[in-house]
C-alpha positions in Angstrom: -68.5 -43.9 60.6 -67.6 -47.3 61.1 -66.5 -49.6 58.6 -66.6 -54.0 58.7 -64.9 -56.2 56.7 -64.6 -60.1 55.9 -61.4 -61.6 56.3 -60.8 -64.0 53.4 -62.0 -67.4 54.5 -59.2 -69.7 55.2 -61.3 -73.3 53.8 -60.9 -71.7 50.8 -57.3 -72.1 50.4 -56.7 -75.9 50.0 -54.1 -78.3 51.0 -51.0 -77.6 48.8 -51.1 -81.4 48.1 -54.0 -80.9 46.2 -52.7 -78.4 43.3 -51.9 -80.1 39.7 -48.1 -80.4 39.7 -48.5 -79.2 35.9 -50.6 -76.5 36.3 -50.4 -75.0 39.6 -53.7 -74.2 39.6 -56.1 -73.6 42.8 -59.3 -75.1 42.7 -61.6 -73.3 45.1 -65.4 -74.5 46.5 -68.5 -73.4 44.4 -70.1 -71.2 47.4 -70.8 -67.4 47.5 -68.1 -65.5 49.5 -69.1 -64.1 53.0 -70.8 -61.1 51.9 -68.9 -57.7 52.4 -70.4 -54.9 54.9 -69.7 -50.8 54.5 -71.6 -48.9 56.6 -75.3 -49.4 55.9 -74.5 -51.3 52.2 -73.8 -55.0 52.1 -71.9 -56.1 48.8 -72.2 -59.4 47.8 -69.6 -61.3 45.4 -70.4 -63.9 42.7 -69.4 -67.7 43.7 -66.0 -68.8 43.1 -66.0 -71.0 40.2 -65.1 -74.9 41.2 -63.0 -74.3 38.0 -59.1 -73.5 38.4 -57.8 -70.5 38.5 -55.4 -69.8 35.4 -51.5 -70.0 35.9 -50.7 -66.8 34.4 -52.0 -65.4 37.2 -49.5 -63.1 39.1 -50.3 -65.2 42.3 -50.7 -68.4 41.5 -51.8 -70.2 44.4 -54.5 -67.4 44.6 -57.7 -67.2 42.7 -58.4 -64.3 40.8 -61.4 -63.8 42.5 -60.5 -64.2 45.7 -57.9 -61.7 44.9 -60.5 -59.3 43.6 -62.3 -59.7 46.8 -59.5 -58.8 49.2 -58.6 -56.2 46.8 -61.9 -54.6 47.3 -62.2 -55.2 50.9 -58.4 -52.8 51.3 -60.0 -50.2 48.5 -63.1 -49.8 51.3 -61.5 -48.8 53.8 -61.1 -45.1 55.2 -58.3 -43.5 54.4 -55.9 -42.2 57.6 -56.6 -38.3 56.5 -60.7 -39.3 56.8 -60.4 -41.3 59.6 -58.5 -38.3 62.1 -60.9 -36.1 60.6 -63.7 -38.0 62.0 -61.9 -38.6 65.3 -61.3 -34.9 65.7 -64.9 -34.1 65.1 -66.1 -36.7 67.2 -63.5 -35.0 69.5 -65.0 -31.4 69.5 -68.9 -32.6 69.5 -68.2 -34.9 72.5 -66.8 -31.8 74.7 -69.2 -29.1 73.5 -72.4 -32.0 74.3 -70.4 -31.7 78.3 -71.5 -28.3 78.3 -74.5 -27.4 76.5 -78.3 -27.4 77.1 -81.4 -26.3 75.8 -80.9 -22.8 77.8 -77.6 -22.0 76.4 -78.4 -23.0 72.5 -80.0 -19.6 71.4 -76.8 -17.7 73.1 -74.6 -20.3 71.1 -75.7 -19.9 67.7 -76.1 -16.2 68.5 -72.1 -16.5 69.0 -72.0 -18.3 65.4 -74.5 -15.3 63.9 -72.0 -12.4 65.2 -68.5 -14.2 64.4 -69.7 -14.8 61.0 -72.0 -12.2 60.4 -69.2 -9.5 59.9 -68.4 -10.5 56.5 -68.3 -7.8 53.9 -67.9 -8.8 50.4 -66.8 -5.5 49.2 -63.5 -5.6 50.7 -63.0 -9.3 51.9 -62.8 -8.2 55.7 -64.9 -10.8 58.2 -66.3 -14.2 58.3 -65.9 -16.9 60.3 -62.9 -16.3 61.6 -63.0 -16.3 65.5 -62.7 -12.5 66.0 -65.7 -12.1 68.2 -63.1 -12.9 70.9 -61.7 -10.0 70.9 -64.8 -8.2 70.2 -67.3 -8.9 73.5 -67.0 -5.6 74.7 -68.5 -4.1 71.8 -72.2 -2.7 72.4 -73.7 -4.9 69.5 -72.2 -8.3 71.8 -73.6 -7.7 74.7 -74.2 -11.1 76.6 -71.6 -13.0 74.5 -69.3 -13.2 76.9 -71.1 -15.8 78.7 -71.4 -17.9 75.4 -67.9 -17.5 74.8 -67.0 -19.1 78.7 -69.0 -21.3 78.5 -67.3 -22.9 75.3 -63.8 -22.4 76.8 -64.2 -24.8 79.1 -64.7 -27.4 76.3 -62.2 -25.7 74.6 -59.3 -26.5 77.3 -60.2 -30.2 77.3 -60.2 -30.2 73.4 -57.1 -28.4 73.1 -55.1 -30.6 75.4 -55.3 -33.3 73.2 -55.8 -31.4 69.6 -55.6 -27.6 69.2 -58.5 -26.2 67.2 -59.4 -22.8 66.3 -61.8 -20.7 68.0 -63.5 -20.4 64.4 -64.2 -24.4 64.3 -65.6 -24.8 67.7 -67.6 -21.9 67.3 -69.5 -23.2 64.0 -69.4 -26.5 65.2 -71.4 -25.3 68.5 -73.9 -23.7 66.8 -74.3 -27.0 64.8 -74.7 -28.2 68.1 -77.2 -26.2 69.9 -79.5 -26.5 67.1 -79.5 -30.1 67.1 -79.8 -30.7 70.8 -83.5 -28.5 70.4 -84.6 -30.5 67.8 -83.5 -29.0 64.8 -81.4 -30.4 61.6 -78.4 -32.5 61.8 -75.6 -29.6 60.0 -72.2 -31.5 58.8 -69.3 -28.6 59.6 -66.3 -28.5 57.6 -63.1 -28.3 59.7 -59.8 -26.5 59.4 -60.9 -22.6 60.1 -57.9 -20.5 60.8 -58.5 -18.0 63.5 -57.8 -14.0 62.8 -55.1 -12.3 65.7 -56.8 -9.3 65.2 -60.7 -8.2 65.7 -62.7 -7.2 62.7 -64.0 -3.7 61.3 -66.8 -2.4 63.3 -69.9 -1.6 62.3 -70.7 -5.1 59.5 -73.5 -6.0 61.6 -76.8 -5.9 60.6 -78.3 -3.7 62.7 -81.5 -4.6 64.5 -84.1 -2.0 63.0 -83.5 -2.0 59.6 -86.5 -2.1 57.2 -86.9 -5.1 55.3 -85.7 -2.9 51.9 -81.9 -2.1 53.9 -82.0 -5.5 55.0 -82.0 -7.5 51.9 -79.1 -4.9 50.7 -77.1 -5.7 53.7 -77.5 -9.3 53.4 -76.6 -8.9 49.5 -73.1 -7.5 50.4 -72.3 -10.3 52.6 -73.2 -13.3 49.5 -76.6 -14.0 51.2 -80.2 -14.1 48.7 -83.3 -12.6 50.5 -84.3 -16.6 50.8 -80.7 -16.8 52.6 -81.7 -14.3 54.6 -85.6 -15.3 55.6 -84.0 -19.1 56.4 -81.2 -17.7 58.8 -84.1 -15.1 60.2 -85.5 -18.3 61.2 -83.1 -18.6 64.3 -84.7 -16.4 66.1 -87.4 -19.3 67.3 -84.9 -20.2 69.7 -84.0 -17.9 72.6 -86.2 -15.0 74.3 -87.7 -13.2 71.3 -91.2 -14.6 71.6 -91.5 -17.3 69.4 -92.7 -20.2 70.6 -90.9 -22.2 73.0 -87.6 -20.9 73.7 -85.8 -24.3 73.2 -87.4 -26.0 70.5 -85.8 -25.0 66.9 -89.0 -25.5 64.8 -90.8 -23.5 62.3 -92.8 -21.2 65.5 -90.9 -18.3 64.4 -92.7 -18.2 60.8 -95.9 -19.2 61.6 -96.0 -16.0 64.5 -94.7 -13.7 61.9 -97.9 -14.7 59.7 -99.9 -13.8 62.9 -98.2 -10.3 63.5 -99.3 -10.3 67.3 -97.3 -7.4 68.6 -100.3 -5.4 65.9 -102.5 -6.5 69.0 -103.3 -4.0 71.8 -101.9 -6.2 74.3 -98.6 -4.6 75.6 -96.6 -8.5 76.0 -97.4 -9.0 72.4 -95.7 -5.5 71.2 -92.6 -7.3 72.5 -92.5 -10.2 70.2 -89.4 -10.1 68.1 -87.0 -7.0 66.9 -87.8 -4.6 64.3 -86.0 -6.3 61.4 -88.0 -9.4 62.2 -91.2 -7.6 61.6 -90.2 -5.9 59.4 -89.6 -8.5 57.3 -93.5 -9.3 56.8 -94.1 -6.0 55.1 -92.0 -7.1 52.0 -93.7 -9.2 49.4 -90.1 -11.3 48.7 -89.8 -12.2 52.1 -93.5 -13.2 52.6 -93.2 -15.8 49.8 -90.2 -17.5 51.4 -92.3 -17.0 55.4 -95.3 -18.8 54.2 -93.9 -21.5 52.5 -91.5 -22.4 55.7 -94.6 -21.5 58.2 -96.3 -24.4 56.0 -93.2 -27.1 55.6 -90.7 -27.2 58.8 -88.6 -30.2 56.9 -88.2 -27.3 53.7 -87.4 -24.8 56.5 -84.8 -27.0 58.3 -83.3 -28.1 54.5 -82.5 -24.6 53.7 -81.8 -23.5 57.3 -79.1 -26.5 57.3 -77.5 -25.2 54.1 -77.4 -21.4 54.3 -75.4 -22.1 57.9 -73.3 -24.1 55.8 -72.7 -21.5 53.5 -72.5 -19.0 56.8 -69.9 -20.6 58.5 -67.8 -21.2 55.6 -67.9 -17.5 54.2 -65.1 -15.3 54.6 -63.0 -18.2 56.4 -59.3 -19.2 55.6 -58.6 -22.5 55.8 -55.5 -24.8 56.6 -56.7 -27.6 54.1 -58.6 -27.1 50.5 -62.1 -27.8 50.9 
């Protein structure tokens, strides 16, 4: 975010010469101020009187309302903590864009899904934390390890100039790979602290549960059975079968409707995992497919809030949020 201001105009200071010798008073020109710019927002100030300025004025040589307009001017500006937050963002987004495409999003935010995923309300173990580093070799993992190489050599780049946890860049990749196939912008909060140790097995969701065992699963880790139908919605991208493989659109709920892998064709019995058809047989989870088969922009809303809420669960931070 960029931020323009206007410097005080110097006609508007007159000659010295000109003040009363009794007053010292400033008389300034009737005529609006150059208007003020913040981002998309113009502000425009009322019209210095032609009148002078009063004498009990801290600064007398300055008009009040000039004064009020470079005081406003300084009070618009980003602060220095906001500002290197934006550059270290900028920072991490520029690198990860070096190295992702369209083929590597769905292995990405599959990366995101298993960090993150592991959370366990009961007893506080999990999150997004930047375990799944230490965790590749586990069965559930399988094919991470190419995600995760993938993102190191951003990673080196990044950390050269500003170290950053494993847990940021993870989340903020995912953020990314949705966006570069045509999903939802997703603002990531940074400041993750990374775990030293790998998390308890066995907090996945495991890929044929019933929708019944699925809902309960999701409920232990903070998520509603909306949550968990938005965030099921990921599975448009990648190899899964729905729709094209790069695009993050609504496909995914739209082909659920349609059930093909009911059909006698043998391709269309490989559409999908178990828990994803599975979760057409519950009546909760229906309500929340249909309406996101019918509206993509309610579908991307709530997709680009529950991975909010994903990313952010079960992480420990370095700064309040």
């Amino acid at each position: 975010m960029s931020w323009s201001t206007a410097a005080l105009d110097p006609s508007l200071l007159r000659s010295a010469t000109s003040l009363s010798a009794r007053t010292h008073l400033l008389r300034l020109p009737a005529r609006n101020l150059p208007p003020l710019k913040c981002g998309r927002k113009t502000l425009t100030l009322a019209s210095a009187s032609a009148s002078a300025c009063a004498a009990s004025s801290p600064y007398p040589l300055i008009g009040r309302r000039a004064l009020m307009y470079m005081a406003t001017t300084s009070f618009l500006l980003p602060s220095p903590s906001f500002a290197a937050a934006t550059d270290e963002m900028s920072l991490l987004q520029e690198e990860i864009r070096k190295v992702l495409s369209k083929g590597k999003a769905a292995g990405l935010l599959r990366l995101v899904f298993h960090d993150a995923g592991t959370f366990d309300m009961g007893d506080r173990t999990g999150g997004m934390n930047g375990s799944i580093v230490y965790e590749l070799d586990r069965p559930e993992n399988m094919g991470l390890k190419k995600s995760v190489k993938i993102l190191e050599k951003a990673k080196v780049q990044v950390d050269a100039i500003r170290p950053v946890s494993w847990a940021d860049f993870i989340a903020v990749a995912g953020a990314e790979a949705v966006l570069v196939c045509g999903g939802p912008k997703i603002p990531v909060q940074l400041g993750r602290v990374d775990a030293k140790v790998p998390d308890p097995e066995g907090k996945l969701p495991e890929e044929s549960l019933d929708a019944t065992t699925m809902k309960q699963c999701f409920q232990r880790k903070g998520f509603s059975t909306q949550e968990l139908v938005a965030l099921s919605g990921a599975h448009t991208l990648g190899s899964k079968g729905f729709g094209n493989p790069t695009v993050f659109d609504n496909s995914y709920f739209k082909i659920l409707l349609e059930k093909p892998w009911s059909s006698s064709d043998g391709m269309s019995s490989m559409i999908g995992l178990p828990s994803d058809r599975a979760l057409v047989e519950d009546d909760e989870c229906m309500r929340w497919i249909s309406k996101y088969a019918d509206d993509q922009n309610l579908f991307f809303e709530d997709f680009k809030n529950v991975y909010i809420k994903l990313v952010n669960t079960g992480a420990e931070w370095t700064r309040s949020l």
